[in-house]
N, C-alpha and C positions, 0 to 999 in steps of 0.2 A: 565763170572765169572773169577775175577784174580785168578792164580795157584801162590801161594803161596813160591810154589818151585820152579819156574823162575825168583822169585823176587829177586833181589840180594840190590837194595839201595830205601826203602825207603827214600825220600825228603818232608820235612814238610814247610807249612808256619810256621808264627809267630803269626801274632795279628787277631785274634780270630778261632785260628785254636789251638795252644798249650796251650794259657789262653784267659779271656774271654777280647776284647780289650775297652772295658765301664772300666773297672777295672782303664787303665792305666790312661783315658782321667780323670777320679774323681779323682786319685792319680796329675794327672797336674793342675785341680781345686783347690785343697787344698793350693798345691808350690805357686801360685798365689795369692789365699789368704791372704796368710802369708806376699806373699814378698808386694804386690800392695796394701794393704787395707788402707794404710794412705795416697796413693797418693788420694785415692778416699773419704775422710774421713769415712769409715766405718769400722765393725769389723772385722778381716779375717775370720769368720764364713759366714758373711752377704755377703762377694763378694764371695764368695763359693757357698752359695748356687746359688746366681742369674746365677753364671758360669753353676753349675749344671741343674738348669732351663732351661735356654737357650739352653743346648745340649741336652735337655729331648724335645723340641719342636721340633727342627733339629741339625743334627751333621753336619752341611754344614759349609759353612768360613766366618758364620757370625756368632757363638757362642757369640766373646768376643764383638763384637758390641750390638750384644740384651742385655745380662745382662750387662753392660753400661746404654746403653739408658733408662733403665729400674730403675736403679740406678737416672736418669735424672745426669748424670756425665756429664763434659767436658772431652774432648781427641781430639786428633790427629790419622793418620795415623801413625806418627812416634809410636808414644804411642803403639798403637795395636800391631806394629809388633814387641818393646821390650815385649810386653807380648807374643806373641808368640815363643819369642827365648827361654827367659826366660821357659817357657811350653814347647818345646823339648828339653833343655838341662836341667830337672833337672832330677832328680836321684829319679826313681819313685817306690814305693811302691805297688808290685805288687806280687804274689806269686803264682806260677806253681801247679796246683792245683794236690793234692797227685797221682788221679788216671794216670796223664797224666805223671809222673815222673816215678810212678811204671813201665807201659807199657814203655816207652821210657828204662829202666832200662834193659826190657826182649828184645826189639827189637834188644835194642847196641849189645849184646850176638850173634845174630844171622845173622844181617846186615849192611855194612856201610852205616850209616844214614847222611843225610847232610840236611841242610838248606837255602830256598831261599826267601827273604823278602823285601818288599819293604817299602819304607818310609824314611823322613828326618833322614841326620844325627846331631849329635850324637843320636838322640833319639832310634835308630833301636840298636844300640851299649850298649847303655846305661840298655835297656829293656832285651837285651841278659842277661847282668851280674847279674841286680836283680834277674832275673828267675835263675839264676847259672845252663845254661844248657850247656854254650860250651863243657863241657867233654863229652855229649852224642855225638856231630855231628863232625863226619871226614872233613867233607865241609861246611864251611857256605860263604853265599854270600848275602852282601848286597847291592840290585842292584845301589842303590845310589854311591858308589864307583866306577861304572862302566860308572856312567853317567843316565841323569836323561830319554834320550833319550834309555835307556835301563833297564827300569822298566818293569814290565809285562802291557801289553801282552807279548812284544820280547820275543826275544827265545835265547838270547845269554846266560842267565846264566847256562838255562838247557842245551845247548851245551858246557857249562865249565864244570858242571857235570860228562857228559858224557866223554869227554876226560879226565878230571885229574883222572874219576874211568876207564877207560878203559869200558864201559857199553856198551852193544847193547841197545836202545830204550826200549825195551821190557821189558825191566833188571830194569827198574826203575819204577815208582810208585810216582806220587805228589798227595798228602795230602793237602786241603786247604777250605777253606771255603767262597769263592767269584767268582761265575760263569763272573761276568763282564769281569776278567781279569786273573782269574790262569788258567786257563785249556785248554785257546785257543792254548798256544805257545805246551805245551806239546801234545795234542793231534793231532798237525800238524806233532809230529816229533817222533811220535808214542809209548810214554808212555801209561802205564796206569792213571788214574785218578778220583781219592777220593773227595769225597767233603764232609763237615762233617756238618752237618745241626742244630745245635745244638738253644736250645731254646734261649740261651743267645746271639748268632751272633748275628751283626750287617748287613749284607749282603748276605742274600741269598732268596732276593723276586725277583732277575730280571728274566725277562722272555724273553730270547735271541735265535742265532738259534744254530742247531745243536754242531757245532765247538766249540761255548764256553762251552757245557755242560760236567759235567762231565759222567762217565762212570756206574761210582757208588756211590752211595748217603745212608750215615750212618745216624743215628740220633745222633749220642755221641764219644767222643772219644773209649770210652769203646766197643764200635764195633770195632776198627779197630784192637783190639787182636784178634778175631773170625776171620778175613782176613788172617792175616799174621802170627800168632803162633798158 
């Protein structure tokens, strides 16, 4: 059981661990929409939704291919991958859902919280400011800045952590909701770790060994007050 009162820095993910990450991917459907619907002669409703289809089938990296081909469109490679810039660099409509703002609001009071997230940038940047949560976290780090060879699993960001907070191991706590890759690097270097199982994830049906599991397994954010406050 974590003790509560060792705990000195809660660490959070980001995409679907503080809001739900379907949310962001249907807000970058839409930006597409708008911007690509004449290249494809359709209405930006129409490539919207087939965008939305497509990642309702699989979320894999071939989204923008199937609703294309589905469209019976012409494209290129080139094509694709302006739509995929275009889709992490826009400026996404998403909103931090109240109870996770509230809790994050009583946690700030009582720990420095920091952030460790993985994913293209600007979009990892860009998805910070819509939420308007920098002012909760002392530390944020997005491992892309560090090098892509330093996404999780590694364990280098959580060793930034620890030394910019002066923490022992124990002292910390990651939050996250993806057994494939958060919880390996922390529980090699002896945090605690949350995983937050929520019906909306995207990610938490793998079935891995020990090392990657987490420690403790919530249904809702809204557990993780009953933890820590």
């Amino acid at each position: 059981m974590i003790d509560k009162h060792k705990i000195r820095c809660p660490v959070f993910d980001l995409d679907d661990t503080l809001y739900p990450e379907r949310d962001y991917c249907l807000s970058g459907f839409k930006s597409l929409g708008i911007e690509f619907s004449q290249v494809f002669g359709v209405s930006p409703d129409v490539l919207t939704e087939k965008l939305t289809e497509s990642f309702n089938l699989a979320g894999d990296g071939k989204v923008f291919n199937r609703a294309l081909d589905s469209l019976g469109a012409v494209y290129s490679r080139e094509l694709i991958m302006e739509m995929v810039e275009k889709y992490r660099s826009h400026s996404p409509d998403i909103t931090l859902p109240e109870s996770v703002w509230n809790l994050l609001e009583r946690l700030r009071s009582r720990y420095t919280l920091a952030l460790i997230t993985d994913g293209f940038l600007p979009a990892q940047e860009l998805k910070i400011e819509a939420l308007g949560i920098k002012g909760f976290f002392d530390y944020i780090i997005c491992t892309e800045k560090l090098g892509r060879d330093f996404w999780k699993p590694a364990p280098k960001a959580f060793n930034m952590i620890l030394e910019k907070g002066g923490f022992a191991p124990d002292e910390c706590v990651y939050i996250a909701d993806n057994p494939e890759k958060d919880f390996k690097a922390p529980n090699h270097l002896g945090w605690r770790t949350i995983m937050i199982k929520a019906p909306k994830n995207m990610n938490t049906d793998a079935s891995l060994s020990a090392e990657y599991l987490p420690e403790t397994i919530i249904d809702s954010f809204e557990d993780l007050g009953k933890i820590l406050l």
